[in-house]
TORPA-4810 file (N, C-alpha, C, O; in nm, 3 decimals):
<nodes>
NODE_1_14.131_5.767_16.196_14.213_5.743_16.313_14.332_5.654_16.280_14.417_5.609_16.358_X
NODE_2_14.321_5.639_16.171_14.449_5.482_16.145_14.566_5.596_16.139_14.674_5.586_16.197_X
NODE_3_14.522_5.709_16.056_14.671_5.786_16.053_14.745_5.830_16.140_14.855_5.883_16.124_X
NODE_4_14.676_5.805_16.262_14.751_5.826_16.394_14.860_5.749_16.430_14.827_5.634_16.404_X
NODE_5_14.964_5.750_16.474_15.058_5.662_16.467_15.047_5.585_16.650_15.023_5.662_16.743_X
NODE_6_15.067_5.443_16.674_15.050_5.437_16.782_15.189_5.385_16.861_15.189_5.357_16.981_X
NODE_7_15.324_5.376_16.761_15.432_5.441_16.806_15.530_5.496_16.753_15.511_5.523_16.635_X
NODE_8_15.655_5.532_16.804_15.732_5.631_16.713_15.675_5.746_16.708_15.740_5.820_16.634_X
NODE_9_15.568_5.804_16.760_15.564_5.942_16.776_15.678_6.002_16.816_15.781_5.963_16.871_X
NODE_10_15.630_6.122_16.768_15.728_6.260_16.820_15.808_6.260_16.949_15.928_6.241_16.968_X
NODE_11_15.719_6.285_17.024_15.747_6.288_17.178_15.815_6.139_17.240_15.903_6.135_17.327_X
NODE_12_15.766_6.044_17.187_15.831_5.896_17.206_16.008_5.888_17.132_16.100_5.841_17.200_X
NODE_13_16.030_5.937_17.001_16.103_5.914_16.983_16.201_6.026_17.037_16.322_6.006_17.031_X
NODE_14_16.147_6.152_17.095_16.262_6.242_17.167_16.303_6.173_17.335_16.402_6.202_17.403_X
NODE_15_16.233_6.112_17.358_16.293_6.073_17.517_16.321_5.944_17.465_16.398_5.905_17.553_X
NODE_16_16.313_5.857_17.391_16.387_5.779_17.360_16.566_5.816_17.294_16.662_5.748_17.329_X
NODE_17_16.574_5.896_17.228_16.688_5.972_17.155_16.766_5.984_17.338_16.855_5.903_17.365_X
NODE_18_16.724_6.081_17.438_16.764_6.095_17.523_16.797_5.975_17.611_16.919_5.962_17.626_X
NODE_19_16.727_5.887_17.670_16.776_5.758_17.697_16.875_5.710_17.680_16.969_5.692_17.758_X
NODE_20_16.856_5.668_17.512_16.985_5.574_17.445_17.084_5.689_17.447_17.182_5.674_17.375_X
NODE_21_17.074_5.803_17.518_17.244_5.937_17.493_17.292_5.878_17.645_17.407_5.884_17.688_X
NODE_22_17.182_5.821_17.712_17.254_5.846_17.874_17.292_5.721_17.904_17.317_5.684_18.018_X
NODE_23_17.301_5.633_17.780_17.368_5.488_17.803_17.258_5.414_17.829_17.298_5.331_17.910_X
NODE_24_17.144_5.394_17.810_17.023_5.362_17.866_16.998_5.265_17.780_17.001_5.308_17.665_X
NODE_25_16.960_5.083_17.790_16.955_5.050_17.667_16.766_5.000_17.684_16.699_5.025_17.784_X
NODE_26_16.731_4.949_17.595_16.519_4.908_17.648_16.535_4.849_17.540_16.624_4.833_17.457_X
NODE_27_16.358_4.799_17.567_16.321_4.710_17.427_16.185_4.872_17.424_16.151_4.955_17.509_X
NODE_28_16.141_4.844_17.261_16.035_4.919_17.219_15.920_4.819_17.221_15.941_4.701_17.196_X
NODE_29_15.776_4.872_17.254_15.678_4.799_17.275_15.685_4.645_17.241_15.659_4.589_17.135_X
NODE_30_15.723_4.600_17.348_15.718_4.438_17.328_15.580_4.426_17.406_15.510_4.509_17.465_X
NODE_31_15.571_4.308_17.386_15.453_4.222_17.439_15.469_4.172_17.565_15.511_4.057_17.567_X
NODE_32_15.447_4.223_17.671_15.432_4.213_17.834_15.348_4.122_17.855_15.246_4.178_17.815_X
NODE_33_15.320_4.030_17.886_15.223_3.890_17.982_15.240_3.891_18.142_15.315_3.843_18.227_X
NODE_34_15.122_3.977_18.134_15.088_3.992_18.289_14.945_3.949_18.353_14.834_3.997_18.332_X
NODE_35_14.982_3.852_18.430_14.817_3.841_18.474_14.731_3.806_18.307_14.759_3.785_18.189_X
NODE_36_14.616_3.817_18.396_14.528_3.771_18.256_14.487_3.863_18.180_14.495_3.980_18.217_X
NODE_37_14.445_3.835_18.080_14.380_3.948_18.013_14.499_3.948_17.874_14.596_3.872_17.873_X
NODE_38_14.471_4.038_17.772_14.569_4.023_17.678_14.685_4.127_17.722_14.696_4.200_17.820_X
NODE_39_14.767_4.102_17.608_14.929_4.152_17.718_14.962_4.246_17.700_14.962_4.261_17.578_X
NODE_40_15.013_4.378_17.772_14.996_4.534_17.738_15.147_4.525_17.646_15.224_4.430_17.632_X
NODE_41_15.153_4.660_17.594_15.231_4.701_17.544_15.319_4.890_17.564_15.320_4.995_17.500_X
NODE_42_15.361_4.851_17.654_15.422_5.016_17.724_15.486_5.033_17.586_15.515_4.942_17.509_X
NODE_43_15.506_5.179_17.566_15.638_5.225_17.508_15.807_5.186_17.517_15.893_5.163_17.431_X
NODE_44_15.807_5.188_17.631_15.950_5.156_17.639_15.976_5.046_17.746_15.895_5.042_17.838_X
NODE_45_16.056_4.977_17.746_16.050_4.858_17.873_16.203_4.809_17.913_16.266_4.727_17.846_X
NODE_46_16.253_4.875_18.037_16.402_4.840_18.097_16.332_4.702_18.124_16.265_4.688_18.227_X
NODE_47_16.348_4.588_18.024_16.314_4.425_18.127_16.343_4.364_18.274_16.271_4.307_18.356_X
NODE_48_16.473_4.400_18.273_16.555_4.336_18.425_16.538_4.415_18.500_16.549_4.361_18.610_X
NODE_49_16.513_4.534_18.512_16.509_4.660_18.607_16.362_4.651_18.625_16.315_4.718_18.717_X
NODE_50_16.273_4.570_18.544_16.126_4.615_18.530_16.037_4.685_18.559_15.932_4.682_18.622_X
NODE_51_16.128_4.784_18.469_16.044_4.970_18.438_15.911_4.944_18.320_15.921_4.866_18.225_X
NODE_52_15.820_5.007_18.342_15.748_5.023_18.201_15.707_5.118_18.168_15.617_5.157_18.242_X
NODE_53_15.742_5.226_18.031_15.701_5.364_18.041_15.606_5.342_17.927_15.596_5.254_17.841_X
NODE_54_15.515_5.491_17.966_15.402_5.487_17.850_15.417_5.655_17.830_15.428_5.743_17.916_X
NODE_55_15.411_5.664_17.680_15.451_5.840_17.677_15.294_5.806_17.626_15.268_5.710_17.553_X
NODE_56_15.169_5.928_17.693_15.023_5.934_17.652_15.025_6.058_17.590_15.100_6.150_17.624_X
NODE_57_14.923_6.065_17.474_14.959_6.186_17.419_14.813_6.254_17.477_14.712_6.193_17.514_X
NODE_58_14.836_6.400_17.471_14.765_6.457_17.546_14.604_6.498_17.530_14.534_6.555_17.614_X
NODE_59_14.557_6.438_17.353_14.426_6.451_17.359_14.354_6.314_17.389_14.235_6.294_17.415_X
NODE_60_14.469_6.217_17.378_14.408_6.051_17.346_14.395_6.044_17.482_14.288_5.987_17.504_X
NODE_61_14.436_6.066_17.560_14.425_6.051_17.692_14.378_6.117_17.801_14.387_6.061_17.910_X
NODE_62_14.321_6.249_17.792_14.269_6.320_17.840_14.335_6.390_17.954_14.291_6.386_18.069_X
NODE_63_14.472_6.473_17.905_14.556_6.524_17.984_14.467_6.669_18.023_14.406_6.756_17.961_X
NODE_64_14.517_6.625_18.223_14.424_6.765_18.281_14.455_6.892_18.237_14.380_6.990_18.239_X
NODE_65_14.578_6.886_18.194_14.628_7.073_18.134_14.528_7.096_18.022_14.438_7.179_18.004_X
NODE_66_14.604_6.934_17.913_14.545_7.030_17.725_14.416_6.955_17.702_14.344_6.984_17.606_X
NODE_67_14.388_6.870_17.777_14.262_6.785_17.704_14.173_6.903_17.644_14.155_7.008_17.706_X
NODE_68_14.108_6.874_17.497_13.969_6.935_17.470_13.919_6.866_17.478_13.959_6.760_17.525_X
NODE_69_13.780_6.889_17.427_13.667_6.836_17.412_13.576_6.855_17.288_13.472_6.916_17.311_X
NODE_70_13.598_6.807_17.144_13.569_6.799_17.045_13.398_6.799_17.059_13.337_6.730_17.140_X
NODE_71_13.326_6.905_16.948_13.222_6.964_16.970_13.154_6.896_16.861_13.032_6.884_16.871_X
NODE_72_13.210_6.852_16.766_13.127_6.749_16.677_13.137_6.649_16.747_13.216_6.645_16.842_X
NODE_73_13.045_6.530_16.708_13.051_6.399_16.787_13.116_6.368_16.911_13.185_6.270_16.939_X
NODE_74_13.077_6.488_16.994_13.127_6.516_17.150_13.090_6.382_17.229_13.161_6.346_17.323_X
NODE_75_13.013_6.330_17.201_12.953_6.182_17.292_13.055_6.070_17.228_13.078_5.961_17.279_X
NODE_76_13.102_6.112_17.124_13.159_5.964_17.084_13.313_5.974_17.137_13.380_5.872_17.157_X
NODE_77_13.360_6.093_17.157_13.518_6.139_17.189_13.525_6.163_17.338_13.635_6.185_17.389_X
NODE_78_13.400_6.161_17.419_13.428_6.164_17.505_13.443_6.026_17.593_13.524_5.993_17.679_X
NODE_79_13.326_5.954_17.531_13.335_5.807_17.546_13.448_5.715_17.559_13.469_5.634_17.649_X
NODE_80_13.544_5.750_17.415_13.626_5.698_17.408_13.777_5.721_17.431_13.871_5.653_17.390_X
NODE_81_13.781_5.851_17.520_13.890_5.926_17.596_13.850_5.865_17.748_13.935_5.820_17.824_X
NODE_82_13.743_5.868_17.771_13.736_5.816_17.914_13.764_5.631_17.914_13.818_5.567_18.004_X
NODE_83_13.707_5.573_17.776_13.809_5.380_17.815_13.910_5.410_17.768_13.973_5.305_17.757_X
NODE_84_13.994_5.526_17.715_14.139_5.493_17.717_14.166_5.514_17.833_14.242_5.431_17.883_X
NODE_85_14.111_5.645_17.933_14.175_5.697_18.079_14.134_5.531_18.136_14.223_5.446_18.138_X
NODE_86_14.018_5.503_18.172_14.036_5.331_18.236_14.117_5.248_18.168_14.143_5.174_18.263_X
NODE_87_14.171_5.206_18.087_14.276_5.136_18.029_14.371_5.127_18.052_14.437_5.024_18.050_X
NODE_88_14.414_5.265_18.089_14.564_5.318_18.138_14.553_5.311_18.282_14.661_5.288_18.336_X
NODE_89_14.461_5.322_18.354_14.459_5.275_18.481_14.478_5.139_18.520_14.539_5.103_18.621_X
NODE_90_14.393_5.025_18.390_14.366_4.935_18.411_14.480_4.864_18.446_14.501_4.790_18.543_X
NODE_91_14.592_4.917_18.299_14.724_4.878_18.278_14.814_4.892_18.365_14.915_4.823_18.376_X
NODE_92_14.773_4.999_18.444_14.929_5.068_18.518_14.897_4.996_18.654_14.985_5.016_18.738_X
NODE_93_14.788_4.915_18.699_14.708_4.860_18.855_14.800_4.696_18.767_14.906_4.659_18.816_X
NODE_94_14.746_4.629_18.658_14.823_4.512_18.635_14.941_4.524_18.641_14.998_4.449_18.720_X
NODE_95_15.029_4.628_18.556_15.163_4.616_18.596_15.239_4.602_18.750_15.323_4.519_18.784_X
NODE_96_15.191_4.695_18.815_15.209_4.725_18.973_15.219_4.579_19.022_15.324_4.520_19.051_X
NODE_97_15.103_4.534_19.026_15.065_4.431_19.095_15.181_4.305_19.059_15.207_4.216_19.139_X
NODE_98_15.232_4.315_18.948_15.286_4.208_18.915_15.440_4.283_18.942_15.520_4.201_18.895_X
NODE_99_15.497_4.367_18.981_15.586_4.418_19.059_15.671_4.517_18.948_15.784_4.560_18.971_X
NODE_100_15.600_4.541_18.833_15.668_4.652_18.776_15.678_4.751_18.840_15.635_4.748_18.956_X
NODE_101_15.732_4.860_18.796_15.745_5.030_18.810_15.667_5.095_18.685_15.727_5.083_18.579_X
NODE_102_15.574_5.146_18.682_15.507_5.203_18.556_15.543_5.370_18.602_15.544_5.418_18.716_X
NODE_103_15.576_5.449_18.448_15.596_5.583_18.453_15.487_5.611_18.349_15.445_5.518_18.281_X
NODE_104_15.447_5.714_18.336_15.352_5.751_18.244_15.413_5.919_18.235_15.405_6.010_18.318_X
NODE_105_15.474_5.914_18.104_15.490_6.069_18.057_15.418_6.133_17.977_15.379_6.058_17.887_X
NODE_106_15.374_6.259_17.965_15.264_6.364_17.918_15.327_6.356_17.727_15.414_6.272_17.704_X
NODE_107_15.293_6.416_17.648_15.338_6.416_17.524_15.377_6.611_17.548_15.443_6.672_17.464_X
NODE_108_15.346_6.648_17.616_15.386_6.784_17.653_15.505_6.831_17.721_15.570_6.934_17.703_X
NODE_109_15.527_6.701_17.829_15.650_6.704_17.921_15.802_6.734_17.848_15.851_6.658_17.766_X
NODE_110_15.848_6.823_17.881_16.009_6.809_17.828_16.058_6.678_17.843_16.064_6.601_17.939_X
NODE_111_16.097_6.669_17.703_16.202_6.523_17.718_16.284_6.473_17.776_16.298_6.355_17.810_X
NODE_112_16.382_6.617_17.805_16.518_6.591_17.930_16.495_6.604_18.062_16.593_6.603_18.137_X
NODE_113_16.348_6.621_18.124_16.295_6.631_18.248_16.264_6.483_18.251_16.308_6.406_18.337_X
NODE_114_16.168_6.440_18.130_16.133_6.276_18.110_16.213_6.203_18.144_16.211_6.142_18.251_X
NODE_115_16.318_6.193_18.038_16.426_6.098_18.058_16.491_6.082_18.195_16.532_5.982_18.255_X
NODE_116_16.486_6.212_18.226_16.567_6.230_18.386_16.504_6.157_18.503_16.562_6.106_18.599_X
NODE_117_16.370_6.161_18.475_16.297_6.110_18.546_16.281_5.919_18.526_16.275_5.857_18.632_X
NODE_118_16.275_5.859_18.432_16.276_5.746_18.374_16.409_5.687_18.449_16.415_5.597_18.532_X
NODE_119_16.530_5.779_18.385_16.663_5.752_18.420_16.681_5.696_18.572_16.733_5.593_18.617_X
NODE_120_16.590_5.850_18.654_16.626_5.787_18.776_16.550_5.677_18.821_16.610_5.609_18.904_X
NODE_121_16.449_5.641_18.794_16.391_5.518_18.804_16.456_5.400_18.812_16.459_5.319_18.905_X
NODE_122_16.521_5.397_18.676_16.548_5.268_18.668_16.739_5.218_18.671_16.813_5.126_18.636_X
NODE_123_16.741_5.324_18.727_16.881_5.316_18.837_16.820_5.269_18.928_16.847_5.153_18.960_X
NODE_124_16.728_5.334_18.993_16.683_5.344_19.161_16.651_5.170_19.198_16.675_5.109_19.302_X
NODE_125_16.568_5.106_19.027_16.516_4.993_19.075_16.648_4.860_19.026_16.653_4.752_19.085_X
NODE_126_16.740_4.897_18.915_16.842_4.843_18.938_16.953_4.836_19.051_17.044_4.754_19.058_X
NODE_127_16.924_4.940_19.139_17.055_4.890_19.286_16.938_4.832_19.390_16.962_4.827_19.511_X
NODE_128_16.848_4.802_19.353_16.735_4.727_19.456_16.758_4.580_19.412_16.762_4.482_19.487_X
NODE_129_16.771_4.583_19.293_16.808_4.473_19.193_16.945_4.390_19.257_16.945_4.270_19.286_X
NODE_130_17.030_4.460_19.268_17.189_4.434_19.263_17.145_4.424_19.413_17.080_4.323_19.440_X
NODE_131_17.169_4.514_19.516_17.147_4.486_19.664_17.054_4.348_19.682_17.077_4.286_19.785_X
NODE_132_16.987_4.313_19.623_16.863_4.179_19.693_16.995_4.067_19.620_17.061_4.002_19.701_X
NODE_133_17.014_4.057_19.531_17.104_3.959_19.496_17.256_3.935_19.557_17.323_3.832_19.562_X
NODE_134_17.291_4.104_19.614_17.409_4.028_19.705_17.372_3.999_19.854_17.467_3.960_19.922_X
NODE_135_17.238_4.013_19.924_17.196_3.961_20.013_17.139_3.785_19.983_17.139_3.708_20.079_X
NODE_136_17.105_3.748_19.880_17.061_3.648_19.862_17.222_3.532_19.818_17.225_3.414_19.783_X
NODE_137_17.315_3.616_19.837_17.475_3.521_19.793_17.503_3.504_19.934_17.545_3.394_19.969_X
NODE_138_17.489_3.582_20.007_17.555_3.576_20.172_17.487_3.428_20.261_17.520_3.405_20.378_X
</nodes>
């Protein structure tokens, strides 16, 4: 399992490529301190806009389209597809709470649907951004 890469994948680095085309700038998995517990690490993170995306790839996570279900050591892969699915719940309920925006994209999803989607996000939560601050000058 080490040869698995846990970022810079494929799919991570194509909606990232798209991002940084649409003027989009982020940090790559930094270290988030939220609440207790140790500190997640999204894929991509607009800080000031505080977006947090996670691209899941689709067997590690048990995507409803492609998930399988590996027939050798079926108890041990299933085990451990279901605490990543709570993990990612766990993660995406801490972020919330602490007033992020969490996106979670498929490793299947088109990239330029992704990005589009990300994009509009974190426009949407930057003029929420800009509007509360020129109400808070008045």
């Amino acid at each position: 399992m080490k040869a698995n890469r846990g970022r810079d994948t494929g799919p991570e680095l194509a909606i990232r490529r798209r991002l940084h085309a649409a003027g989009l700038r982020y940090r790559v998995s930094p270290a988030l301190r939220v609440g207790p517990g140790r500190p997640l690490r999204p894929d991509v993170v607009f800080g000031p806009a505080r977006v947090a995306v996670f691209v899941d790839g689709c067997f590690w996570h048990g995507c409803p389209i492609h998930a399988s279900w590996p027939a050798r050591n079926g108890e041990f892969w299933r085990r451990k597809i279901e605490d990543n699915r709570r993990r990612d719940a766990e993660q995406t309920a801490r972020l919330t709470d602490a007033g992020w925006s969490v996106i979670r994209v498929w490793e299947h999803e088109d990239p330029d649907v992704a990005a589009a989607r990300i994009s509009s996000a974190v426009e949407a939560r930057r003029a929420n951004v800009r509007s509360a601050s020129v109400r808070t000058e008045k």
